[in-house]
C-alpha positions in Angstrom: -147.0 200.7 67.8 -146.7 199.3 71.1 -143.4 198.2 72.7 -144.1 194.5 72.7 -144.7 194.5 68.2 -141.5 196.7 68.6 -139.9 193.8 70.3 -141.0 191.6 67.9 -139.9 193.7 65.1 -136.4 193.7 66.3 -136.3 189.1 66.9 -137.5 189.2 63.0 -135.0 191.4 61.8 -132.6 189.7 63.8 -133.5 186.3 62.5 -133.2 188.1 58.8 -130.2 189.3 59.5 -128.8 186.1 60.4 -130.2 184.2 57.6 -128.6 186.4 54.9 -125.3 186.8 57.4 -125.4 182.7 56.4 -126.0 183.2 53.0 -123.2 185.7 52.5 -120.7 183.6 53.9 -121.8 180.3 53.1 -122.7 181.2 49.5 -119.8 179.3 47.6 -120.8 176.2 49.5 -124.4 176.2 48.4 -123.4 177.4 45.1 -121.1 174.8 44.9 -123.2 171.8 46.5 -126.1 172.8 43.6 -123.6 172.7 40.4 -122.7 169.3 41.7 -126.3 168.3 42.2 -127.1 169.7 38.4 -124.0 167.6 37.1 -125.6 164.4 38.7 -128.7 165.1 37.5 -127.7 165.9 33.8 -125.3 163.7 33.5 -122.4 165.1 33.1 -120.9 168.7 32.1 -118.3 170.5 30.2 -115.7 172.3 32.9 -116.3 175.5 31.3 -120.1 174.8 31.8 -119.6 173.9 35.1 -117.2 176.8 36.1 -120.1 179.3 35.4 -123.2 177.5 36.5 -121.3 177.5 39.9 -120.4 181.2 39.6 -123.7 182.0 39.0 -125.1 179.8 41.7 -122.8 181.7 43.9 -123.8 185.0 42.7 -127.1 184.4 43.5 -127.1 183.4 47.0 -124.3 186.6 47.2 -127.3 188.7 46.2 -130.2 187.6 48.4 -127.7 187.2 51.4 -126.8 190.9 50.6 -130.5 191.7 50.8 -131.9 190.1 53.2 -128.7 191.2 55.8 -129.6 194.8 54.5 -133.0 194.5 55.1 -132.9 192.7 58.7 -130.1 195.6 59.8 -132.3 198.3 58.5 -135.5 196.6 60.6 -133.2 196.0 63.3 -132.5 199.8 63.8 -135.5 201.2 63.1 -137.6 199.2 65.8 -134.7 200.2 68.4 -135.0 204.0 67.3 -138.8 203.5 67.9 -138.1 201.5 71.2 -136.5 205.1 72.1 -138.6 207.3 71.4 -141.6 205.5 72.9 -139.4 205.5 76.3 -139.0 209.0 76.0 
């Protein structure tokens, strides 16, 4: 791999890792915004009902947020360890 793809590597990961870093944090938000939107949709919902579609709305963007930071950190320091070696 040349230096330049390395380069490269490393702005993807980084924009990875920021996108699940927004996920993570912002994940009750969005979890929140999208029961809302379901109850406007439907209708209306029972509180119960409503208490877990937002949980699990939640959860979800938890999960992928979790992912995708793991994965853009993970890409992130294996392009630099390769940036390294290539130097030396």
């Amino acid at each position: 791999m040349t230096k330049n793809k390395l380069k490269g590597l490393v702005s993807l990961g980084s924009v990875i890792t920021a996108i699940g870093f927004i996920l993570l944090f912002f994940s009750v938000d969005i979890g929140l915004s999208l029961a809302e939107y379901r109850i406007v949709t439907q209708g209306g919902m029972d509180t119960s009902k409503y208490l877990i579609v937002i949980e699990g709305y939640t959860n979800n963007f938890l999960a992928a947020g979790s992912i995708l930071f793991g994965i853009g950190i993970s890409t992130i320091i294996f392009a630099y360890y390769k940036i390294l070696n290539i130097n030396e």
